[in-house]
SEMAR-682704 format. One record per residue (C-alpha): residue in three letters; x, y, z; residue number from 1. Coordinates in steps of 0.5 Angstrom, whole numbers. Last residue first. Layout:
N
+-----+-------+-------+-------+-----+
!  aa !     x !     y !     z !   i !
+-----+-------+-------+-------+-----+
! Ala !     X !     Y !     Z ! NUM !
...
+-----+-------+-------+-------+-----+
END
This chain:
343
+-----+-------+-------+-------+-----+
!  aa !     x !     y !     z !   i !
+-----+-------+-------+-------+-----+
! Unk !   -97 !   -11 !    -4 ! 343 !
! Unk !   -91 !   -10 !    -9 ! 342 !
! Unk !   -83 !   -11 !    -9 ! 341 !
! Unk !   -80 !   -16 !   -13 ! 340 !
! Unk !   -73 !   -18 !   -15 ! 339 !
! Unk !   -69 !   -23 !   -17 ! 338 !
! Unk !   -61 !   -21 !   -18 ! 337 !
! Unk !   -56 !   -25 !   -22 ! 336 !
! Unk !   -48 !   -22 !   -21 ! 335 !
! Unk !   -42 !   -23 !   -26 ! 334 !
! Unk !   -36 !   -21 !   -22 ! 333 !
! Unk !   -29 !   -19 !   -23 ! 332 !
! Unk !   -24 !   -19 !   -18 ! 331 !
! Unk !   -18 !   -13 !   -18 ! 330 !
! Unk !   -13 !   -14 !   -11 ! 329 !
! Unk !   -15 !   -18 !    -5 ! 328 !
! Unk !   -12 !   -14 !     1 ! 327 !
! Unk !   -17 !    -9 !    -2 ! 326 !
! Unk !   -16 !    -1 !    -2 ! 325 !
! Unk !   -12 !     0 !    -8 ! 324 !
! Unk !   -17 !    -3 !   -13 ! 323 !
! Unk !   -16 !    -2 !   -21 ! 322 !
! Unk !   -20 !    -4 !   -26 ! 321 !
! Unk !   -25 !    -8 !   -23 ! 320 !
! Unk !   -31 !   -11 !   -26 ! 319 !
! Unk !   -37 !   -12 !   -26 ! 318 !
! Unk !   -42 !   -16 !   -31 ! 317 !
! Unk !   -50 !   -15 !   -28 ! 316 !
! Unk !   -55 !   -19 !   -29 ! 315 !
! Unk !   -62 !   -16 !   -28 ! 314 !
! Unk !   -69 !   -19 !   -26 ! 313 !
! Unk !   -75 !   -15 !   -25 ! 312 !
! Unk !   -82 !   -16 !   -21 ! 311 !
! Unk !   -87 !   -11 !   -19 ! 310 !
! Unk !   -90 !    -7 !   -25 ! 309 !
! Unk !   -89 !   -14 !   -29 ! 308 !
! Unk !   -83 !   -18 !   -32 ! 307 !
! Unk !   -78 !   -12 !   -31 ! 306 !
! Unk !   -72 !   -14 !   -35 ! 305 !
! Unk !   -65 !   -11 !   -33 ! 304 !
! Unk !   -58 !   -11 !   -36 ! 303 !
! Unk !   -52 !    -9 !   -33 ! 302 !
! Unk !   -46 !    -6 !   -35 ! 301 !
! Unk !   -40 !    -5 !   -29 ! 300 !
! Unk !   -34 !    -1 !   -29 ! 299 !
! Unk !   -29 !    -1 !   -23 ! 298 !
! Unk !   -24 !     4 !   -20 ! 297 !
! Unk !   -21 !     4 !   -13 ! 296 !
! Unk !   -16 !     9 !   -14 ! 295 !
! Unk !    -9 !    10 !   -10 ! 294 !
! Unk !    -5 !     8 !   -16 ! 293 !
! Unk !     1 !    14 !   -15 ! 292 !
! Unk !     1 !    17 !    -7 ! 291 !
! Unk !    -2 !    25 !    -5 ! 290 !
! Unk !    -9 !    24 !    -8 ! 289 !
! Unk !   -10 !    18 !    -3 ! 288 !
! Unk !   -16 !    14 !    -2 ! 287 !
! Unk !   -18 !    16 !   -11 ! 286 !
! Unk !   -25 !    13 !   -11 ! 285 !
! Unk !   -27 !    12 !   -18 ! 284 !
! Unk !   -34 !     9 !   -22 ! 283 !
! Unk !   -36 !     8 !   -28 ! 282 !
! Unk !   -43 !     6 !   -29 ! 281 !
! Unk !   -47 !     2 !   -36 ! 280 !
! Unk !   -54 !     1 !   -35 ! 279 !
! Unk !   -59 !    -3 !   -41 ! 278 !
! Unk !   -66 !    -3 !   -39 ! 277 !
! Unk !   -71 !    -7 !   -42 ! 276 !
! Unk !   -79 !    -7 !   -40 ! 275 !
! Unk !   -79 !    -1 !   -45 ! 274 !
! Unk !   -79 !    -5 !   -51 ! 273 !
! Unk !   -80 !     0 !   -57 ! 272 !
! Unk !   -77 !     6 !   -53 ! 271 !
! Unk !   -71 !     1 !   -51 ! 270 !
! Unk !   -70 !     4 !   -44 ! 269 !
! Unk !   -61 !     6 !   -44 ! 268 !
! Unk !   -59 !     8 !   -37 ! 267 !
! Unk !   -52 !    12 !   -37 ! 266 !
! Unk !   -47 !    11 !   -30 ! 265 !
! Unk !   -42 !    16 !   -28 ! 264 !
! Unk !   -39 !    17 !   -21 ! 263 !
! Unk !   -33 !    21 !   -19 ! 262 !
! Unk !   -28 !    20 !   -13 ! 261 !
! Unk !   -23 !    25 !    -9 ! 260 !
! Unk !   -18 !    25 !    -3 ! 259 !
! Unk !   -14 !    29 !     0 ! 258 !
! Unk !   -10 !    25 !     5 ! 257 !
! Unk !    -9 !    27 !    13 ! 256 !
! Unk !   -15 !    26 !    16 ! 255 !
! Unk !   -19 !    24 !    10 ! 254 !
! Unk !   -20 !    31 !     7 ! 253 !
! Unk !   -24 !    34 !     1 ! 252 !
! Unk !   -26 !    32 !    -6 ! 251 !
! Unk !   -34 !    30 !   -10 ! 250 !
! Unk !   -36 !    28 !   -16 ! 249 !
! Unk !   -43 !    27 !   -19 ! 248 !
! Unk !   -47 !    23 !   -25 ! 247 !
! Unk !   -53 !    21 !   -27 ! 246 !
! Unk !   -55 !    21 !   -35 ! 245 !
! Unk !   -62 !    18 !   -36 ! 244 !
! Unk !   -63 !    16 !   -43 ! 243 !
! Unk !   -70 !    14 !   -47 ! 242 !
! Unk !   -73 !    19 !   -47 ! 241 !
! Unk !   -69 !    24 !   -52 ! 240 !
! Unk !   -66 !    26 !   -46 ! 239 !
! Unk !   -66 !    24 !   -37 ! 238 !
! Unk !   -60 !    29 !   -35 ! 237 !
! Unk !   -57 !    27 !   -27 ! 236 !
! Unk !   -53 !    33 !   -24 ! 235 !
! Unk !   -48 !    32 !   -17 ! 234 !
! Unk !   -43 !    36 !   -14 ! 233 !
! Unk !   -39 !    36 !    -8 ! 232 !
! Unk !   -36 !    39 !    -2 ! 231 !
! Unk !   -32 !    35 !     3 ! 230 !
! Unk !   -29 !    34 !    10 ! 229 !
! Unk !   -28 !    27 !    14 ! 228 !
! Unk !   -26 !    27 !    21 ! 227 !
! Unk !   -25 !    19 !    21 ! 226 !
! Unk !   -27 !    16 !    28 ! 225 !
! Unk !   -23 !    12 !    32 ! 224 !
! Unk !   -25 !     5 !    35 ! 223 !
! Unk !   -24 !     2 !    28 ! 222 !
! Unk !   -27 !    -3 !    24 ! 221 !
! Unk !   -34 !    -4 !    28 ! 220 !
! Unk !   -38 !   -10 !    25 ! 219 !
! Unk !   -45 !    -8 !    24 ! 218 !
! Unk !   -50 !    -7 !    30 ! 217 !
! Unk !   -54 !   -14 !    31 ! 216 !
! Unk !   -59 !   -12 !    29 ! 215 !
! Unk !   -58 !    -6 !    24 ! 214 !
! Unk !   -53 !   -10 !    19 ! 213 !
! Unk !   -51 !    -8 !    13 ! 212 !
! Unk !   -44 !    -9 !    13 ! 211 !
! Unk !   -37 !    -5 !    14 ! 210 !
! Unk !   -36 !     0 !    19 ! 209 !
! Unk !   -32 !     6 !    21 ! 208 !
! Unk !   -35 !    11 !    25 ! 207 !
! Unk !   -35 !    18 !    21 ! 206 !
! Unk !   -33 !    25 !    25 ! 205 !
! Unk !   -36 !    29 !    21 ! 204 !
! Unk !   -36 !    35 !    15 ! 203 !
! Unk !   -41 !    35 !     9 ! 202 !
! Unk !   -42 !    40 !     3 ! 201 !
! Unk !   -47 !    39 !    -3 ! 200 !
! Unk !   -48 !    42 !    -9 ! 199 !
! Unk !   -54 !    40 !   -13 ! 198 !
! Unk !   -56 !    39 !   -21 ! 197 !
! Unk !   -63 !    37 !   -25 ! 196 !
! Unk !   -64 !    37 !   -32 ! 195 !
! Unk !   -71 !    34 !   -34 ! 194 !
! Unk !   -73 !    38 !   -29 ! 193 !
! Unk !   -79 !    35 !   -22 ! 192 !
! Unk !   -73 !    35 !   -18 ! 191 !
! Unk !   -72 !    43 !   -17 ! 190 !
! Unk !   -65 !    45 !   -18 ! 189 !
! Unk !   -60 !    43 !   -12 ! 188 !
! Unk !   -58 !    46 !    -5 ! 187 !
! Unk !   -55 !    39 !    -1 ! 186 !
! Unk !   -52 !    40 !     6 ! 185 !
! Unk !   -49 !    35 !    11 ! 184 !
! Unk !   -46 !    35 !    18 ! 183 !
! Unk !   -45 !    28 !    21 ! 182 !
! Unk !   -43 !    26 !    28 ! 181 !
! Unk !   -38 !    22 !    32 ! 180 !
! Unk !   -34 !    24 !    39 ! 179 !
! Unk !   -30 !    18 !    39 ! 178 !
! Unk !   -36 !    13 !    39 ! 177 !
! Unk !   -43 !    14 !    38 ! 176 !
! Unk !   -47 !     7 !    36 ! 175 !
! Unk !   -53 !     6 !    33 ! 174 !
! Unk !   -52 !     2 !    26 ! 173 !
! Unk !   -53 !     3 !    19 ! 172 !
! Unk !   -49 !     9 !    19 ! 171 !
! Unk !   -45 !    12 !    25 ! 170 !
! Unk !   -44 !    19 !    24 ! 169 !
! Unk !   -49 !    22 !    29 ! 168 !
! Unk !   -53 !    26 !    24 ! 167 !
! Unk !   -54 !    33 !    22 ! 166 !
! Unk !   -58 !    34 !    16 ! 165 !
! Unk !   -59 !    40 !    11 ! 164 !
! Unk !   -64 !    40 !     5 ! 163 !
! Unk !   -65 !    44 !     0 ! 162 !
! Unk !   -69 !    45 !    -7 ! 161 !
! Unk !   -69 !    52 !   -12 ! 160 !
! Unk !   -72 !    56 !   -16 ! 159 !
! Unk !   -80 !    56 !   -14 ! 158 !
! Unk !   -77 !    54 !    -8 ! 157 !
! Unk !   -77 !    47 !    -4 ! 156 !
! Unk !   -76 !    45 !     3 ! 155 !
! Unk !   -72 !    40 !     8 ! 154 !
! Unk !   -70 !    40 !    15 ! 153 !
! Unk !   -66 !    34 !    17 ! 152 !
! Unk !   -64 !    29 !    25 ! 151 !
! Unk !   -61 !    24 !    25 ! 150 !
! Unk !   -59 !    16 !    25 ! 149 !
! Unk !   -55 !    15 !    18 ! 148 !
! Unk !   -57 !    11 !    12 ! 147 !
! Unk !   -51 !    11 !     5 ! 146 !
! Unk !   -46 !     9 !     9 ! 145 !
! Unk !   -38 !    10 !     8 ! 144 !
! Unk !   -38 !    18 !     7 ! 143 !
! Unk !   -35 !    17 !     0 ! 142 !
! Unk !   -34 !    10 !    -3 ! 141 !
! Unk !   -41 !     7 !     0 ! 140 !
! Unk !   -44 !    15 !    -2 ! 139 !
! Unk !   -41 !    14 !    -9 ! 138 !
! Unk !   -48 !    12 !   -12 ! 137 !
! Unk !   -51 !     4 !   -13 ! 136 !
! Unk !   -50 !    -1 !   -18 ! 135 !
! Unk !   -53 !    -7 !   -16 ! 134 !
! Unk !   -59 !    -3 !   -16 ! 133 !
! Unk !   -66 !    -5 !   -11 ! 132 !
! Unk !   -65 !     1 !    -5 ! 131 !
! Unk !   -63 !     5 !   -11 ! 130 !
! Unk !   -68 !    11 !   -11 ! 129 !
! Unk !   -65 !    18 !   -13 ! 128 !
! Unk !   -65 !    24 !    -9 ! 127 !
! Unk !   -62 !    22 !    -2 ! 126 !
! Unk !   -56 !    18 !    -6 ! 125 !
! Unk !   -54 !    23 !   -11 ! 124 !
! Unk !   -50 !    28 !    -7 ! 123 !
! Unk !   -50 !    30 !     0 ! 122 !
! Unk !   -56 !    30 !     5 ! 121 !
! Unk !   -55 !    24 !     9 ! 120 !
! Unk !   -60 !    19 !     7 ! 119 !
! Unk !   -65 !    16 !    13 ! 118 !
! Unk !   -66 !    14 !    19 ! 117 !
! Unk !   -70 !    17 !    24 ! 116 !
! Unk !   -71 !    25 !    24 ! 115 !
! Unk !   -75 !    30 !    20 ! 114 !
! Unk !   -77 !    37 !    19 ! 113 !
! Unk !   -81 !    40 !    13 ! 112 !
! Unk !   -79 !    48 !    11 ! 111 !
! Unk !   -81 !    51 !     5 ! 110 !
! Unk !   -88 !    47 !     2 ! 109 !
! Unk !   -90 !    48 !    10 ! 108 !
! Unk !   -89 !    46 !    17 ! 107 !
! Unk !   -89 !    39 !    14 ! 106 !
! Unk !   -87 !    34 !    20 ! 105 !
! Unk !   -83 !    28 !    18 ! 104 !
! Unk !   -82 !    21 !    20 ! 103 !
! Unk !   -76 !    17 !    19 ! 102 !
! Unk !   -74 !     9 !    19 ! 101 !
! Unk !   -72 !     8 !    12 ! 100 !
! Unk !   -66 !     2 !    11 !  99 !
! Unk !   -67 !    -2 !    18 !  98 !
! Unk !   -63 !    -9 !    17 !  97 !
! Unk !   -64 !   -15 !    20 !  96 !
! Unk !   -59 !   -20 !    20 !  95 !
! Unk !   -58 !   -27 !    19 !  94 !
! Unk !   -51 !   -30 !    17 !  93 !
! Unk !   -47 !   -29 !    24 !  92 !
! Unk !   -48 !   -36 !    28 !  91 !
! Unk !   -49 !   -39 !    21 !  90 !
! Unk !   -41 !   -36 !    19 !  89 !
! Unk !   -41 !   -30 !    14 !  88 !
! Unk !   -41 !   -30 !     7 !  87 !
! Unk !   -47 !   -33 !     4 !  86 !
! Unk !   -50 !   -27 !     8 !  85 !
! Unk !   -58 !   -28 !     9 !  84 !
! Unk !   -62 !   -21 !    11 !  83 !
! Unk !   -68 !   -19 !    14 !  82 !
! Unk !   -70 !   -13 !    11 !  81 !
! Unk !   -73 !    -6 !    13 !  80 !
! Unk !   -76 !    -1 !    11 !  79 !
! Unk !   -80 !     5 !    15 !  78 !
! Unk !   -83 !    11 !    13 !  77 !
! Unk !   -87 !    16 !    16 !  76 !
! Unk !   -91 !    24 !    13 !  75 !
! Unk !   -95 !    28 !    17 !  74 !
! Unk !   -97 !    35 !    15 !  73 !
! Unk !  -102 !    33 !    10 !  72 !
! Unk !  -108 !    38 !     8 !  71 !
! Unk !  -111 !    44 !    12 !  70 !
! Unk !  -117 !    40 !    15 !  69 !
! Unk !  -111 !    34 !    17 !  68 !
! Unk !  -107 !    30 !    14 !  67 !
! Unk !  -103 !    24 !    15 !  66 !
! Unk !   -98 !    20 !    11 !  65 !
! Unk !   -96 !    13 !    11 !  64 !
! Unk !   -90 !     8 !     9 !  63 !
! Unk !   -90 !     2 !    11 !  62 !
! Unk !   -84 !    -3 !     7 !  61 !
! Unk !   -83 !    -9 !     8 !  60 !
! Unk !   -77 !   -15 !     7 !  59 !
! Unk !   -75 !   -21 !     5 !  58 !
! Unk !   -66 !   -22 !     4 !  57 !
! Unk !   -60 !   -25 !     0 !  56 !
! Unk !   -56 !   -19 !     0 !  55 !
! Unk !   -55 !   -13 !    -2 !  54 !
! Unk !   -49 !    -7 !    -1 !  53 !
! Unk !   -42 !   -10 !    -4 !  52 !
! Unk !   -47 !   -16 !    -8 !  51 !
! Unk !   -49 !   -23 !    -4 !  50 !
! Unk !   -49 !   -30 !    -6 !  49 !
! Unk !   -42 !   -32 !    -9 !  48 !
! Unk !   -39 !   -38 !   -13 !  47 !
! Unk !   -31 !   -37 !   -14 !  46 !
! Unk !   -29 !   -32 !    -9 !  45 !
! Unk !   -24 !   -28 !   -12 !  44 !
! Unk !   -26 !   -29 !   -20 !  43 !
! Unk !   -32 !   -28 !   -17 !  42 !
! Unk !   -39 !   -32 !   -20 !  41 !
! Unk !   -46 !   -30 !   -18 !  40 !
! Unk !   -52 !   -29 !   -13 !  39 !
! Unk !   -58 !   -25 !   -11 !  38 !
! Unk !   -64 !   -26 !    -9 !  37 !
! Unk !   -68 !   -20 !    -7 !  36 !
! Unk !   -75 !   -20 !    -4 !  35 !
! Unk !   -80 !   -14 !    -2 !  34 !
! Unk !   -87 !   -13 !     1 !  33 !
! Unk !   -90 !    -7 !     1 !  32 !
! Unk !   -96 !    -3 !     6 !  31 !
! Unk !   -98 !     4 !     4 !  30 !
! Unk !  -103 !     9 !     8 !  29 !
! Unk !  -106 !    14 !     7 !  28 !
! Unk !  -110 !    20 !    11 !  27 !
! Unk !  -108 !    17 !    17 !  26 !
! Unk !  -111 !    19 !    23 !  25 !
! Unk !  -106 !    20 !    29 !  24 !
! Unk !  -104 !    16 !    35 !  23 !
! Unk !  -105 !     9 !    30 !  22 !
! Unk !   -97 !    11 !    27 !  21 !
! Unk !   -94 !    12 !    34 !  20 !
! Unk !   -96 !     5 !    35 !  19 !
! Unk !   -94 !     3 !    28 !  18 !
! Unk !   -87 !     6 !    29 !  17 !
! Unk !   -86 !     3 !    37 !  16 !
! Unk !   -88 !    -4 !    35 !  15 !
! Unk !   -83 !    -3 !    30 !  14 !
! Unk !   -77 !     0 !    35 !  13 !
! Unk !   -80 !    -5 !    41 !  12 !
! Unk !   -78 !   -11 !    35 !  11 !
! Unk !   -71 !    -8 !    33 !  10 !
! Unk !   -70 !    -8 !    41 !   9 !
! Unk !   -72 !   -15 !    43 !   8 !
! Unk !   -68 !   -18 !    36 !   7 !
! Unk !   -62 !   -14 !    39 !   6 !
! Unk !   -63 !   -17 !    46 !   5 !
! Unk !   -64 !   -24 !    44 !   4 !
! Unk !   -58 !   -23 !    38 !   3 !
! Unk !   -53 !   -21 !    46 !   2 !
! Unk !   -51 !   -14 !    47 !   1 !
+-----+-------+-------+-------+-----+
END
């Protein structure tokens, strides 16, 4: 498919959100605009522009909901960002990038039901907000993807949240090959306690791809999927009120390897200075239980300003303390992020 026929069909998809959108009344609706800059030094790379999962773009964010004399029953989102990547040639270096293009129907508090892109329903990734965040969940390393193309019923009990999705194993781009999907569920405790955690499970054929892009589609690394099988757990614990502690696991099958990975991050707000926020994650990836030295292990430490409710800036020092799976081998990197996301 030519870039004109990839910037057609993203424009028809918009144009067909906001159509379906002025189908119904709104009872609220939110406009955002967003602008990531991003740069910085690698030993690798020398000077860069880009982290593993941002890229120097602008964007928007429309969210609604709809209601009726029996309250909301219509929730959308869509997000989308218009990428640069330093990385790629000029031909290749545009992009557009969907994130959030979902609506969702609410039967009841118990049971909504959505479909469009969205997270997976396993692990961190669909309960926490990391659309802006260098430092981002295992979901990368494990699944391959942190949006997929699908379909998700959700609810919430006095006692317990769920959520189970199936999906066309595709990520960010729509493509179905080799027989690709994805089947996920997460049941964890009630997102408004201080002390949360989840259990999840997953099974699929994922396609393999790499890069950000929606349109035109990402870059295909394979023309075989992986069937991937796994079950994870999840807990974040926000204490003392100034630290939030994330962190999950997950362990199952990569075709034939076993494979395993962990996440830990610790988020520091200074109480008398609660603009500042000092993180630190560490994270690994363990390719192939079966062979020594298989992890792809990194630490990072970062630390963010927030100059007002909508802007904030960060610098993020990464570094690789083993990487199995590049060709490159252990780079370390310093990041700067400029980021605003308002009205």
């Amino acid at each position: 498919m030519s870039m004109r026929s990839n910037i057609k069909l993203l424009f028809v998809s918009i144009i067909i959100y906001f159509s379906s959108i002025d189908a119904a009344s709104a009872s609220d609706f939110l406009f955002y605009k967003e602008v990531n800059a991003i740069g910085g030094y690698s030993n690798k790379q020398k000077w860069i522009g880009r982290a593993e999962e941002l890229s120097n773009s602008v964007g928007f964010e429309h969210y609604g909901k709809f209601s009726s004399t029996h309250g909301d029953f219509l929730t959308t989102d869509l997000q989308v960002r218009f990428a640069y990547d330093s990385s790629e040639n000029s031909t290749n270096a545009w992009s557009a990038e969907i994130h959030n293009a979902w609506v969702e129907y609410r039967a009841s508090p118990e049971l909504k039901i959505s479909g469009g892109h969205f997270a997976p329903a396993f692990g961190l990734e669909p309960i926490v907000d990391v659309h802006s965040d260098i430092m981002q969940t295992l979901a990368m390393q494990d699944i391959g993807f942190t949006r997929d193309w699908g379909g998700e019923i959700r609810g919430s009990f006095p006692a317990f949240d769920y959520r189970a999705a199936l999906q066309i194993g595709s990520g960010m781009s729509i493509r179905r090959i080799d027989s690709s999907f994805l089947m996920t569920v997460r049941i964890g405790t009630p997102q408004t306690e201080d002390f949360q955690y989840g259990i999840s499970g997953m099974i699929g054929n994922v396609i393999e791809t790499s890069g950000m892009s929606t349109f035109p589609k990402n870059h295909l690394l394979s023309d075989r999927t992986v069937f991937k099988e796994r079950i994870g757990f999840d807990m974040q614990y926000n204490f003392w009120s100034s630290f939030l502690f994330k962190g999950e696991t997950a362990y199952g099958i990569n075709d034939n390897d076993n494979v395993m990975g962990y996440m830990t991050e610790v988020d520091f707000i200074a109480p008398k200075s609660q603009n500042w926020t000092v993180a630190t994650q560490f994270k690994s990836w363990f390719n192939d239980m079966k062979m020594p030295q298989s992890d792809d292990t990194t630490f990072s430490l970062g630390l963010t300003y927030k100059l007002s409710q909508t802007t904030k800036i960060s610098a993020v020092f990464i570094h690789d303390l083993n990487m199995h799976s590049s060709s490159e081998g252990r780079d370390t990197k310093v990041l700067l992020q400029f980021y605003y996301y308002g009205k």
